[in-house]
C-alpha positions as CSV (number, residue, x, y, z in Angstrom):
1,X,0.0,0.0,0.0
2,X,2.8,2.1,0.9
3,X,4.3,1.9,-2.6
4,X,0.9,2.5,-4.7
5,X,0.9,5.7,-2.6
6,X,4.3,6.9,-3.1
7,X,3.8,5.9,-6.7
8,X,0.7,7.8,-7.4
9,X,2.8,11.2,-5.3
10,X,5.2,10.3,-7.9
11,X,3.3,10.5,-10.7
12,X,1.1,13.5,-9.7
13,X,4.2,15.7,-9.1
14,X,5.9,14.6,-12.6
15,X,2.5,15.5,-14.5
16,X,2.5,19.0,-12.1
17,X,6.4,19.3,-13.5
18,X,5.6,18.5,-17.1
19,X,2.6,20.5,-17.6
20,X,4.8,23.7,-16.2
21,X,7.6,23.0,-18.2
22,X,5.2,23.0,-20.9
23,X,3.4,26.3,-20.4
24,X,6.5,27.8,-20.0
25,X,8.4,26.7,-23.7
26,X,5.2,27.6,-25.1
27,X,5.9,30.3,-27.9
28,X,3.1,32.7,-27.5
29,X,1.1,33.3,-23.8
30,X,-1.9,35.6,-22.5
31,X,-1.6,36.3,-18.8
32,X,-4.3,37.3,-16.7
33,X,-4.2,38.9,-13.1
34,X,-7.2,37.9,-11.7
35,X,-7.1,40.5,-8.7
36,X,-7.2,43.6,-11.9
37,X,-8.4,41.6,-14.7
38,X,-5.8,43.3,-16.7
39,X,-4.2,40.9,-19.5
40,X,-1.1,40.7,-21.1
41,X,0.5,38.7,-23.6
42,X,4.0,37.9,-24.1
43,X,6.1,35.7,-25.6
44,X,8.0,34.1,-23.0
45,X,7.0,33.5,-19.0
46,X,9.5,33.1,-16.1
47,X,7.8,31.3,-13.2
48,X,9.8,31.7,-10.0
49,X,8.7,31.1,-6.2
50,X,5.1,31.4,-6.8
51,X,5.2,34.0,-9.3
52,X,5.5,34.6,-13.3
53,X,7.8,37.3,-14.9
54,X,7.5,38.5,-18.0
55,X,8.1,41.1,-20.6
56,X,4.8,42.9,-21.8
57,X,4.5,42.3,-25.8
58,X,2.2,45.8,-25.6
59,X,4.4,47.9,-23.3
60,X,7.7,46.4,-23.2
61,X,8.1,46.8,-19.8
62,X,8.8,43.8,-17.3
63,X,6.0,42.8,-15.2
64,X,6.1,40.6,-12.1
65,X,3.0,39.1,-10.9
66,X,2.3,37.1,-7.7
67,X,-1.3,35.8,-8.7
68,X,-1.7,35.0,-12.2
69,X,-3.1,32.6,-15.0
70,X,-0.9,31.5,-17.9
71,X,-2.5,30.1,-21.0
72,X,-0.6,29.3,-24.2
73,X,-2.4,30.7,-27.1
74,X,-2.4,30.4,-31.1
75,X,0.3,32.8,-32.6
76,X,-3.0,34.2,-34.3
77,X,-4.5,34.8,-31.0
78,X,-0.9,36.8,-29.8
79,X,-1.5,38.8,-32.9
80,X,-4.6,39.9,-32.4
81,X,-3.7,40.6,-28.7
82,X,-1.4,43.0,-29.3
């Protein structure tokens, strides 16, 4: 029983890993802060002790955000973004 569990721990924290690494080599993102509902899009995210860096495709300025959802979009989508 012991080993199903630490097995299934396993597992869970590979596909957590995976599915970050993945959002992060995506080549186009939208990022929301859901405390303004202001979102940005960008090309590449840094995620780093709970929070997301990033350079603002709009702005250009860097933007640091403790709260936020990443989602990789179509290059289409980016486009039309910004």
């Amino acid at each position: 029983m012991k080993i199903k569990m630490n097995r299934l721990a396993l597992v869970a924290t590979l596909t957590m890993i995976s599915s970050t690494a993945l959002v992060g080599c995506a080549k186009h993102h939208r990022v929301t802060d859901p405390s303004t509902g202001s979102v940005y899009y960008t090309k590449k995210v840094h995620h780093r002790d709970g929070a997301v860096r990033f350079k603002d495709a709009t702005t250009g300025k860097e933007v640091n955000l403790q709260n936020a959802e990443v989602e990789r979009i179509s290059k289409r989508e980016y486009r039309h973004g910004t």
